[in-house]
N, C-alpha and C positions, 0 to 999 in steps of 0.2 A: 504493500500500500504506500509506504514514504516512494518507493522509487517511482509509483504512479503519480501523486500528487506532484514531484517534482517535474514529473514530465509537461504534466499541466501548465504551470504556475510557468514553465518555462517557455511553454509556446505564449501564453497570453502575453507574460512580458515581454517577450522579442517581437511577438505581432504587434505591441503597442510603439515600442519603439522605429517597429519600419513604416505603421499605417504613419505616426508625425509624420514621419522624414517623407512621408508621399506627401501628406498635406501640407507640409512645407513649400515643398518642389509644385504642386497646384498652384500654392499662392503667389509662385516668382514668377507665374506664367503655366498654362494649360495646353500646351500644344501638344495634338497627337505624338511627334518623333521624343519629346520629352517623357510623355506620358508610360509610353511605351519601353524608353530606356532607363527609366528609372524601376517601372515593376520589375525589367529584367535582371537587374543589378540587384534591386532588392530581395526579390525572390531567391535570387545565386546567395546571397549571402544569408537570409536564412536558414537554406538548404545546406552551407555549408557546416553553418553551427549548431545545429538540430541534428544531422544525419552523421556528421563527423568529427565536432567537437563535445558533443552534450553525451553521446551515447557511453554506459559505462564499461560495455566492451572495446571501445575503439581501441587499438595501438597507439597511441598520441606522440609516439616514437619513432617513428616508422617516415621512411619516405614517402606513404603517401600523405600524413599529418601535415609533412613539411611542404608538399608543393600545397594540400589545400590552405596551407597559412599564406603562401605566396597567393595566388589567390584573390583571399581575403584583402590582401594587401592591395592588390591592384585594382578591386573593386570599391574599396573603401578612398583609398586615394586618388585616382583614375578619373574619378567621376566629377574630382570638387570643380574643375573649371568651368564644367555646364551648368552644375546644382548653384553652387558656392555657398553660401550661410544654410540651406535647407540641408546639405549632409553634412550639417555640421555634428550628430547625431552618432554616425557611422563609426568613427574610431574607436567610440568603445568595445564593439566586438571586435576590431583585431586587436585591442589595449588587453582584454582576457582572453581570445588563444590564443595571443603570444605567451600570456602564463601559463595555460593551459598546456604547450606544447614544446617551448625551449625551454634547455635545462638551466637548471644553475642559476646565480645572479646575471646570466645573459638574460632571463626573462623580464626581470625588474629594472634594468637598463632599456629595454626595447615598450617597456609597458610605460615608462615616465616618458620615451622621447617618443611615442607613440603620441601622449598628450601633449607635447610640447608642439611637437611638429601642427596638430591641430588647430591650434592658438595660433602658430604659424601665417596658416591659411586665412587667416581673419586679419594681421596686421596691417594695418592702412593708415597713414599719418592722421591725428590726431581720434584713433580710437581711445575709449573707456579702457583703465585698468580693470573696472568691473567684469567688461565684456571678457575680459583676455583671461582675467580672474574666474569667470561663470564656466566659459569654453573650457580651461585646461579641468577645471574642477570637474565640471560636467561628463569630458571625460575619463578621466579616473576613479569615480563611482560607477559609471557606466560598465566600465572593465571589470571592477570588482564583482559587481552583480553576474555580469557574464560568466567570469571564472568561478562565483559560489555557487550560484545556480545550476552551473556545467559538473562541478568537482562534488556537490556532498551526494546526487544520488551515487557515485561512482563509490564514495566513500562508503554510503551505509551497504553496501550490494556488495568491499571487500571485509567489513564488517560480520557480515551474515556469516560469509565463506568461516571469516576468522573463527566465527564462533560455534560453529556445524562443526569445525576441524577440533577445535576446544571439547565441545562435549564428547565427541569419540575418544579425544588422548584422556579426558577422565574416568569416561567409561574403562578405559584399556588399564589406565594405572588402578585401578577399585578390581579390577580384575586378577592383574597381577600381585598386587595385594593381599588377595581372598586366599590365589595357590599358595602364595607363599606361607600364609597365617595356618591354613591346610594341613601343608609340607611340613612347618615348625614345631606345630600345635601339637599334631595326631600322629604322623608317619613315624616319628623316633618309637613313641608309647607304643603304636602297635605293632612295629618289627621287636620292641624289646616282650612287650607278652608274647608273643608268639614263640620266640626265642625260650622265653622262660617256661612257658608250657609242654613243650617241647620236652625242655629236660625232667620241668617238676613227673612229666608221663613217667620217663625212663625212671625215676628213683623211688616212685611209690613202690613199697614192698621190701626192697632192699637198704632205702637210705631214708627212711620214712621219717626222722627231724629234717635233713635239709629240706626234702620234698613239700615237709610245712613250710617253711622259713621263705624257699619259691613262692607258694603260693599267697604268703602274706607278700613277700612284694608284690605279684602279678596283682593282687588287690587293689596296693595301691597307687601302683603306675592306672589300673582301671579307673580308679575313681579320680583321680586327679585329671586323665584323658577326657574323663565326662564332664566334669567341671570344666575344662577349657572349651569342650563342644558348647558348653551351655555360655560362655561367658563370649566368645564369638560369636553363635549366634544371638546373642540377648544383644548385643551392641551392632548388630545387623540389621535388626527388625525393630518394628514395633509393637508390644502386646497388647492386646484386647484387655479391658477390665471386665467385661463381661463375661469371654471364655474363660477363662481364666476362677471366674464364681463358679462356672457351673462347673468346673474341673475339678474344684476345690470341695464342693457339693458332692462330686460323684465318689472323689478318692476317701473323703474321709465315710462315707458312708457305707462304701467295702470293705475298710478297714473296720469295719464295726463303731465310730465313733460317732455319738448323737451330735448334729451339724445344725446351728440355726443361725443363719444369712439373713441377715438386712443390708438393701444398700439403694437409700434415697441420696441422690448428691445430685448438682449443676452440670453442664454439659462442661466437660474439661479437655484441655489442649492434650495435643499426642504424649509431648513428654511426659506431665502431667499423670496421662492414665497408663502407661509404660510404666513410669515408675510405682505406681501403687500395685501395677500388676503384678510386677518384680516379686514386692513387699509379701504379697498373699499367697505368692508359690513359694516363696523362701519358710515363710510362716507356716504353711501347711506341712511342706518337706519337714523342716525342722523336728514339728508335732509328733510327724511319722516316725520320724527318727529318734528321739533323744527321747518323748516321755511315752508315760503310759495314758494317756488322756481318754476318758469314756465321752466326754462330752464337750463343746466348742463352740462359740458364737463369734460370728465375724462381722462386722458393722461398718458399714461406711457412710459416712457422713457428710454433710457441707454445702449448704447453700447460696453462702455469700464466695467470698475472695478464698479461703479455704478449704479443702478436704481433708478429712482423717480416715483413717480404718485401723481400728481395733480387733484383734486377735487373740482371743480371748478362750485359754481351757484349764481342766482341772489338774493336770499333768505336769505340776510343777517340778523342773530338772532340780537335781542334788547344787548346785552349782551356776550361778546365772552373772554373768559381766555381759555390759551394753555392747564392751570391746570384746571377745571372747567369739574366737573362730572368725575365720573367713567369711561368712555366710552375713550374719549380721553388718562387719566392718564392711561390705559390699555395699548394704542397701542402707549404712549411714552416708557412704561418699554417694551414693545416688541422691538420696534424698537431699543433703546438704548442694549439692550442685544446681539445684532449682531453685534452693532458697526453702527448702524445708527440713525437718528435723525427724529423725526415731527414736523413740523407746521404750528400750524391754527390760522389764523387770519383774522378779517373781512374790508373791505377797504372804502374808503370815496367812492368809486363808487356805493355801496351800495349790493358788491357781497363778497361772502364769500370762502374763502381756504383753504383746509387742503392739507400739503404735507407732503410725505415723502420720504425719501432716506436712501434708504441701497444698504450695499456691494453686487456686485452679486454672489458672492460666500464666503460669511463668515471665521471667522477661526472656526476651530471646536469647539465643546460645552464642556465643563469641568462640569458635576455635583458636585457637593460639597458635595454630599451622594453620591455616587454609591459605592456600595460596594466592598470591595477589597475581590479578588479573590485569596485566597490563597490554595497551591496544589501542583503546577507544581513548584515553587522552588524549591521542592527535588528532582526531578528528573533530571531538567538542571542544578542543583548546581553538583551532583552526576555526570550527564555525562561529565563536563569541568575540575574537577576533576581526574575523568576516563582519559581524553583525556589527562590531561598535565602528570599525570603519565606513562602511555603507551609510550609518546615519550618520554621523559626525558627516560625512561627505554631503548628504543631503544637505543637512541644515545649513553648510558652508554656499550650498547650491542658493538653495530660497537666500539668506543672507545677501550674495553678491546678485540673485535677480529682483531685489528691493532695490537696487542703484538704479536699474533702468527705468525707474518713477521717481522715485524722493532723492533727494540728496542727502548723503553721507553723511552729514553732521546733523539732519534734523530729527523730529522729533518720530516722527512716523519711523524712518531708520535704525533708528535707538530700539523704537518698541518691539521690529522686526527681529534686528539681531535676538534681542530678549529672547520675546516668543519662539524662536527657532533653538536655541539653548535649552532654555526649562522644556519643551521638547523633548527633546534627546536627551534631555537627563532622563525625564519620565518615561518615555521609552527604557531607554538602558537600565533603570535603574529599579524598573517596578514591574513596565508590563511585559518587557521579556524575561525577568527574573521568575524560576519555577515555583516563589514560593505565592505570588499571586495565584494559583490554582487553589491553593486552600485557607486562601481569604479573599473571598468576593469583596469582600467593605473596603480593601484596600484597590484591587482592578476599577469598580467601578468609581472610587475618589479620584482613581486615575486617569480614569476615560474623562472624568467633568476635568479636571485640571487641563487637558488636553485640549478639549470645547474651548476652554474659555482662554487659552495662548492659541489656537486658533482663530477663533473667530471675531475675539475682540479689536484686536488691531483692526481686520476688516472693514467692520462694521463705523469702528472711530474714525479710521482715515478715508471710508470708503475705496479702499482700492484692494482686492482679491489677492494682493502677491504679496502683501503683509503678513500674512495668517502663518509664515513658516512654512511646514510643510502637512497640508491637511490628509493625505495619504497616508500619513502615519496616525490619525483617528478613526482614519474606514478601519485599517490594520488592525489596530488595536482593539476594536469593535469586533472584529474575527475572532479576535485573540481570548479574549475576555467574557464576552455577553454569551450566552448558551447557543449552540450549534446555528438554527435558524433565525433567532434574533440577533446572531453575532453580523450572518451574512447579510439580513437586511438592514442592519446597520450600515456596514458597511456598504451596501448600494446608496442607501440614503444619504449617507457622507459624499459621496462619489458625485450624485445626482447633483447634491444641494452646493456643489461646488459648483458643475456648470448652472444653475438657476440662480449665484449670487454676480456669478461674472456677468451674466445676463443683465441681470436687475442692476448690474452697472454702468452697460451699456457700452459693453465689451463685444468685440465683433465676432462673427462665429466661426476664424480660426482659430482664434485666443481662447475662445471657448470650448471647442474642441480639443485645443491643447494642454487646459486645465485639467477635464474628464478626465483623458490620457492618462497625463501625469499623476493625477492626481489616483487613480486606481492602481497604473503602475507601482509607486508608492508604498501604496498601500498592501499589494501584490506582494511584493517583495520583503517588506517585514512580516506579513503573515509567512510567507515562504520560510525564510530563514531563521527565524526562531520556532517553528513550528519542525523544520527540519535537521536542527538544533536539539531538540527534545527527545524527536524520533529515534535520534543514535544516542543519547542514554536512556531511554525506554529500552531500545533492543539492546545493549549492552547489561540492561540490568533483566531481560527475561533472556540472554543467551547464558546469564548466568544461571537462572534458576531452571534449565532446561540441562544445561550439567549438573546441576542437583538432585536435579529431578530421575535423571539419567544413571546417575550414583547410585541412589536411592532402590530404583526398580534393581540393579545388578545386586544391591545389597541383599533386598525380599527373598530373590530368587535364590540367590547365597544363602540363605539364612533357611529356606524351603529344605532346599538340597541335604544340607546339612544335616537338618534336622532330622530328614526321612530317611537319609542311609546311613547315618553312625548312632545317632541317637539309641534306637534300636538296639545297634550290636554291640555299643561300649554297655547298655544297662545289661546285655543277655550277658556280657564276659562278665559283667560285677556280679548278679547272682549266681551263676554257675559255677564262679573262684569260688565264693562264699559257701556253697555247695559244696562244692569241693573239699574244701578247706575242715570241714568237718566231718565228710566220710573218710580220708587219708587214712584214719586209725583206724573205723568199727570197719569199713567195706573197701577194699582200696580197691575191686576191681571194679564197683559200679564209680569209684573217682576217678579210676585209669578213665572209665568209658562218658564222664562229663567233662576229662578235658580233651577228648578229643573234639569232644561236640564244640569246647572252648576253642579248639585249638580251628578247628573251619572256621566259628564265625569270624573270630580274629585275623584268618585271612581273608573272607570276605570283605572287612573292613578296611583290610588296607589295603585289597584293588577298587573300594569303594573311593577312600580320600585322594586313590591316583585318579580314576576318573572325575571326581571333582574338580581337580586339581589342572587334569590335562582339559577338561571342559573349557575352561573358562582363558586356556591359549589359541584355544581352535575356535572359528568361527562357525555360525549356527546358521545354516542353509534358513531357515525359518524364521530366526529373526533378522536378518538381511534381507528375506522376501517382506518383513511387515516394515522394515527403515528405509526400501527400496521407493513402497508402496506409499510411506508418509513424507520423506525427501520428494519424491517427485509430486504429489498433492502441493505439497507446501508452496512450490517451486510455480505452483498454475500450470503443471504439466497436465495434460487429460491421459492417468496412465489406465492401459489395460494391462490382466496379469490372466495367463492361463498355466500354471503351473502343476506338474502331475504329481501323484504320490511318491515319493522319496526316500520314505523311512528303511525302503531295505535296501539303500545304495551303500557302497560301502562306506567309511569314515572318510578316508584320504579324496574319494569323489566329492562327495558331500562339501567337503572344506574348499574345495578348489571350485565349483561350481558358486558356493558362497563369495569365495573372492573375487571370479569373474565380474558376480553380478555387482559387488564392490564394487570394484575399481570401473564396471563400464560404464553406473548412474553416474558415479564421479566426475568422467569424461565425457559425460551427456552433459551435466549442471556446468561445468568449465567451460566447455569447448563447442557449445553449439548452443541455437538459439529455439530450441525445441519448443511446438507446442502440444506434441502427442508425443507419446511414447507408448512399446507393444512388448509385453517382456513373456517368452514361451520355453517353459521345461519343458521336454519331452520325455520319456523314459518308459523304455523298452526290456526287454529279457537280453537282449545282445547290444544296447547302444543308449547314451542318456546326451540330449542337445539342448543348447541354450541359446536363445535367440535375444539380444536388446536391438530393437529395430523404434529411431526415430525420425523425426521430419528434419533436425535441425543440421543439415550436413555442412560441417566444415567450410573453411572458405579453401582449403587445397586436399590433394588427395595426400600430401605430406602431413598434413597437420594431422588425417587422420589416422595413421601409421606410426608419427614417430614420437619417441620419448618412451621414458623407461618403461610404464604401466604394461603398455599390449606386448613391450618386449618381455617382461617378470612373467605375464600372463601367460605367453604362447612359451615358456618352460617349463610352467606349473605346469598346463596341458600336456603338452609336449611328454613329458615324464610318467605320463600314465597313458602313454602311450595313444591320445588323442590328437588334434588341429586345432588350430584358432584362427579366425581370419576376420579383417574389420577392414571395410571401405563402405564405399558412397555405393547406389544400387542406381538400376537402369529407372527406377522409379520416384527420385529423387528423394531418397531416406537414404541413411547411413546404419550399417546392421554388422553388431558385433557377434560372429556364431562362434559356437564352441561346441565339440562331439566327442564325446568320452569314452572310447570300450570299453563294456562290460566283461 
C-alpha cells in the first residue's frame, strides 16, 4: 500500500507541475507549433521520470539511467529559448535525477549548478534579487520533492526485502538454537543411560550392589533429563491456566486425593496465566510427590490489578523452606520476574501452602539480549531530513514570492515572512510529529494556528500571496482531521484558495496557478510525512513478524518435545524405579524391565536426533504455506497444485523444498510478476516441480545467472535429476525440476 500511494501522490505532483509549465507557455502565447512542442517535451519528460527514475526497480546505475538523465537535460534546457520564464519550472526534475542517478558528491554539485544555471536563464539587467532568489529557491525544492518522492517508495520496497530476509535469519537462529538446547540438554543423558543400563543388565545377579549403585544413577541422570525436557519446553511455550485445572483435577483424583477447585479471576495476559500455570503443576507434582495428602483445595482468585492461587492440602512435609529444592526456587524467579511474589509455608494445623500473586496484566518484558535491529534508521533519518528541507524551502518560496507585491521592508512583508515561519514551525514541529496521532486537542490547535498564519495576512492586506504557504493547511487537514473529513478538508483549502484569488480579482492564470500550487503543497507534505510513518510502521511490524515467526518455531518446539521424550524420559524414571527395587527379590523380571528401559532409551535418543536434524532440514510443507503467503502478500495471484508427498524420501523432500525456496525468491527479486503457477507432480518412478510466472526477466542472462539456479541445479543434479529455468514461447518464465525416484 505505501509503494501505491506513492505512486499516486507522484503522478498528481508531476502532472501538476507540467499542466503550470503548459499554462505558463498558453499564456506567453497559444500557437499551434508551440502548443504542440511543449506537450511533446512535457510528456518526454514525465515519461522519463515516472517510467525510469520513480520506478523502485530501475538500475539508476546503468547506462541507460545515464543517457535518460542526458535526456532530461536536453529537454529541460533545450527548450528555454522558445518557452523562456514558462519553463522556468523544469529544472527541478533534472535538479532530483541528477541525485537520483550520479554518484557521490558529483550529485550535489550538479543539483546546486543545476539551480544556479536556472536563475541563469532569467538574468537581464536590472532584474529583482527576489526573482533570482524565488527561481534558484524554487528550484531546489522542486528537486528535492522529485528525488523524495522518486527514493522513499524505492526505500520502503528494500525495507520489506530487508525484513522478509530478517524474519527467516530469526526463524533459522531459534532453530538452530532448539538442536543445539536438544543436543546439550538430552543426547549426553540419554547415550549415558543407555550406556548404564546396558551394564546395570550384565551385573544383576552377579554384582548385585554395583548393579544398584547403576541404577540409582540411571535414576538420576533420568530425572534430571526430564526436568531439563520440562524447563525447555516450559520457556518454549505458553501454558493454559485452564488445562492445566483440569489436569490438576484429573491427576489428583486418580491419585485418590479429594480435589476442590475454585477459580473466578479477570481475563489475564499470557505471561500472567503461564506463570500461574507453572505454579499449579509444580504444586500438584510437589503434593504427588513429597506428602501424603487425602484432601486439597486450589483457588484462584483476582478481580482487580491482581491474581492469586492458593494450594492448599493436609499433607504437610517433615521439612518446608520457601528456598528449598529447585522446584519452588523456579517458580519464585518466575513469579518475581513479572512483578509478583510466592509463598509456601507449612502451619501448626498440620496442612501445607503455596501461594502466589501476580499482576494480571504485567508490564512488558525487556530482554537484555535481543538484538538491535538496525536498517530502517536510514531511511526515517533521510525522510525527516527530506521533510524539514522541502518546507523550510517552501516557506523561503512564498517569502521571496511576497516581493513580487509588497516591498521588503513593509509591513505586509514583515507579516509574510512571519506567517511563512510559525508555518513551518507548526508543521515541523506538531503536525508531522507522531505524537499528534494520540492527541487530537493538540493536531486540531494546530490546524486553527495554521488558518489563522494563513489567512490573516490575506485577508489584512488583501493580497493571496501573503498567506505563506496554504498547501500546507489542505496537508495538514489530510494529516490530522479523520480519513474523509481530512480529504475534504483538504479540497476545501485547495478550492477556497482559488475563490479568495478570485474575490481578489486575480486573473484566471494566477488562479489557476494558486489551485496548482497550492494542492501540490499540500500533496506533498501529506506524501512525505505520511510516507515517513509508513517505514517505521513497517519496521516496527517487520519486527513483530520475526517474533511472531520465533514464537510459532518455539510452539512447534515445545509440541515436539513434548510428545516424543516426555513420554520416554517419564517410562525410563518408572521402570529404573522399578527396577531398582526388584534387583534383590526378582532380578530376572529387573534383567527383563531394563531391557524394556534399555529400547525406550534408544528410542529417545533417535527421537532428540530427529528433533534435532528436523529443524536443519527444511519442510516441503511449510515452504508450500510461506511460498503461498510471500506471494499473496506480494499481490501475486498465486495458484498451487501440489501432490501428496509424504512418502518421498527425506533428501527429495529437502531439495524440492529448497527449489521452491530459492525460485519464489527469484520470482519477488527479479521479475515483475503478477501471476504465479506452482505444480508438484509425483509419480511411483518421477516427482517434478514446476514455478511458472508472467514476470520474465529483462534478459535471458539475468535469468540463468548467479549462484541460486547454479546451488540448485547441484542439489538436483546429485540425486540424480535436471533443473532448467528460462523464458517460455509463451511469454512466462518457468523454473522445472525432475527428481528420480
Amino acid at each position: 500500500m505505501s509503494r501505491r500511494l506513492a505512486y499516486i501522490v507522484i503522478t498528481v505532483v508531476f502532472a501538476n507541475y507540467l499542466g503550470n509549465a503548459l499554462i505558463f507557455v498558453l499564456q506567453a502565447g497559444a500557437t499551434p507549433a508551440r502548443i504542440v512542442g511543449a506537450l511533446a517535451c512535457l510528456l518526454s519528460i514525465g515519461f522519463l521520470q515516472l517510467r525510469v527514475f520513480s520506478r523502485p526497480s530501475a538500475n539508476l546505475r546503468s547506462g541507460k539511467a545515464y543517457l535518460a538523465l542526458g535526456a532530461m537535460a536536453l529537454l529541460v534546457f533545450a527548450p528555454v529559448p522558445f518557452f523562456g520564464y514558462a519553463w522556468g519550472g523544469m529544472p527541478g526534475f533534472l535538479a532530483g535525477s541528477a541525485l537520483l542517478v550520479l554518484p557521490g558528491r558529483v550529485r550535489w554539485f550538479v543539483f546546486v549548478g543545476v539551480a544556479v544555471a536556472n536563475a541563469a536563464t532569467k538574468f537581464t539587467p536590472g532584474i529583482s534579487l527576489g526573482v533570482l532568489a524565488y527561481s534558484t529557491a524554487a528550484t531546489l525544492v522542486a528537486g528535492l520533492v522529485v528525488y523524495g518522492l522518486s527514493r522513499l517508495p524505492s526505500q520502503v520496497y528494500q525495507l520489506e526485502t530487508a525484513r522478509s530476509e530478517l524474519a527467516d535469519l530469526a526463524v533459522s537462529q531459534e532453530r538452530l538454537r532448539f538442536a543445539r538446547d536438544v543436543h546439550d540438554l538430552l543426547g549426553f543423558s540419554l547415550s549415558a543411560i543407555t550406556l548404564k543400563v546396558e551394564l546395570a543388565r550384565k551385573l544383576i545377579g552377579d554384582h548385585t550392589d554395583r548393579a544398584v549403585r547403576e541404577l540409582t544413577e540411571i535414576l538420576g541422570i533420568a530425572r534430571d533429563a526430564l526436568t531439563d525436557v520440562r524447563a525447555v519446553a516450559s520457556s518454549y511455550r505458553e501454558l493454559s491456566l485452564t488445562d492445566e485445572i483440569n489436569s490438576a483435577r484429573s491427576v489428583l483424583t486418580a491419585a485418590g486425593v479429594e480435589a476442590t477447585i475454585e477459580a473466578d479471576h479477570a481475563e489475564l495476559s499470557p505471561r500472567s496465566r503461564t506463570v500461574l500455570a507453572t505454579v499449579l503443576r509444580e504444586g500438584v507434582t510437589n503434593l504427588l510427590r513429597h506428602s501424603n495428602a487425602t484432601r486439597c483445595s486450589i483457588t484462584v482468585n483476582g478481580k482487580g490489578r491482581t491474581v492469586s492461587i492458593d494450594i492448599v492440602n493436609d499433607g504437610s512435609p517433615a521439612e518446608v523452606s520457601a528456598d528449598h529444592g529447585s522446584g519452588l526456587t523456579n517458580l519464585a524467579t518466575r513469579t518475581s520476574a513479572i512483578g509478583g511474589s510466592l509463598l509456601a509455608k507449612a502451619s501448626p494445623d498440620g496442612t501445607y501452602q503455596l501461594r502466589a500473586e501476580v499482576p494480571a496484566d504485567p508490564a512488558p518484558e525487556q530482554p537484555a539480549s535481543r538484538p538491535r535491529l538496525i536498517g530502517p534508521s536510514i531511511p526515517t533519518r533521510f525522510a525527516q531530513v527530506l521533510l524539514t528541507a522541502v518546507v523550510i524551502g517552501y516557506g523561503v518560496m512564498a517569502t521571496a514570492l511576497a516581493t513580487y507585491s509588497v516591498p521588503i521592508g513593509s509591513a505586509a512583508f514583515a507579516s509574510s515572512a512571519v506567517s511563512s515561519a510559525l508555518i513551518a514551525l507548526l508543521v515541523l514541529g506538531v503536525v508531522s510529529h507522531p505524537r499528534v496521532r494520540t492527541n487530537p486537542a493538540l493536531g486540531y490547535a494546530a490546524l486553527a494556528g495554521l488558518a489563522v498564519c494563513v489567512y490573516v495576512p490575506q485577508f489584512v492586506f488583501h493580497n493571496p500571496n501573503l498567506g505563506g504557504v496554504p498547501g500546507f493547511l489542505a496537508g495538514s487537514a489530510a494529516l490530522i482531521l479523520p480519513r474523509w473529513f481530512g480529504w475534504a478538508g483538504f479540497v476545501a483549502v485547495v478550492a477556497g484558495q482559488g475563490i479568495i484569488q478570485a474575490a481578489f480579482g486575480f486573473p484566471t492564470n494566477d488562479i489557476a496557478y494558486g489551485v496548482m500550487a497550492t494542492m501540490n503543497h499540500g500533496l506533498v507534505l501529506y506524501a512525505l510525512t505520511r510516507l515517513r510513518s509508513m517505514v517505521i510502521e513497517l519496521h516496527e511490524a517487520r519486527e513483530e513478524l520475526a517474533t511472531a515467526a520465533v514464537t510459532q518455531e518455539r510452539l512447534r518446539f515445545a509440541r515436539d518435545l513434548h510428545d516424543l521424550l516426555g513420554y520416554s524420559l517419564s517410562a525410563i524414571t518408572l521402570k529404573s524405579e522399578l527396577t531398582h527395587r526388584l534387583v534383590t527379590t526378582d532380578p530376572e523380571r529387573a534383567r527383563q524391565e531394563l531391557t524394556e528401559v534399555l529400547d525406550i532409551s534408544r528410542q529417545a535418543l533417535a527421537d532428540v536426533r530427529s528433533v534435532a536434524s528436523s529443524y536443519r532440514e527444511l519442510s516441503l510443507n511449510e515452504e508450500t504455506q510461506s511460498a503461498q503467503a510471500l506471494l499473496s502478500a506480494a499481490d501475486i495471484d498465486v495458484t498451487m497444485r501440489i501432490d501428496e508427498c509424504t512418502e518421498l524420501p527425506t533428501d527429495v523432500r529437502v531439495t524440492l523444498a529448497t527449489v521452491l525456496r530459492e525460485g519464489v525468491t527469484n520470482l519477488l527479486r527479479h521479475s515483475k510478476a503478477e501471476r504465479c503457477e506452482i505444480v508438484l507432480c509425483s509419480s511411483p518412478q518421477l516427482v517434478t516441480m514446476d514455478i511458472i510466472n508472467d514476470g520474465v526477466p529483462s534478459s535471458d542472462r539475468d535469468s540463468r545467472s548467479g549462484s541460486g539456479i547454479g546451488n540448485l541445479t547441484t542439489r538436483v543434479c546429485a540425486l540424480g535429476g535436471s533443473l532448467d529455468a528460462g523464458p517460455t514461447s509463451e511469454r512466462t518464465f518457468r523454473l522445472h525440476a525432475e527428481i528420480p525416484l
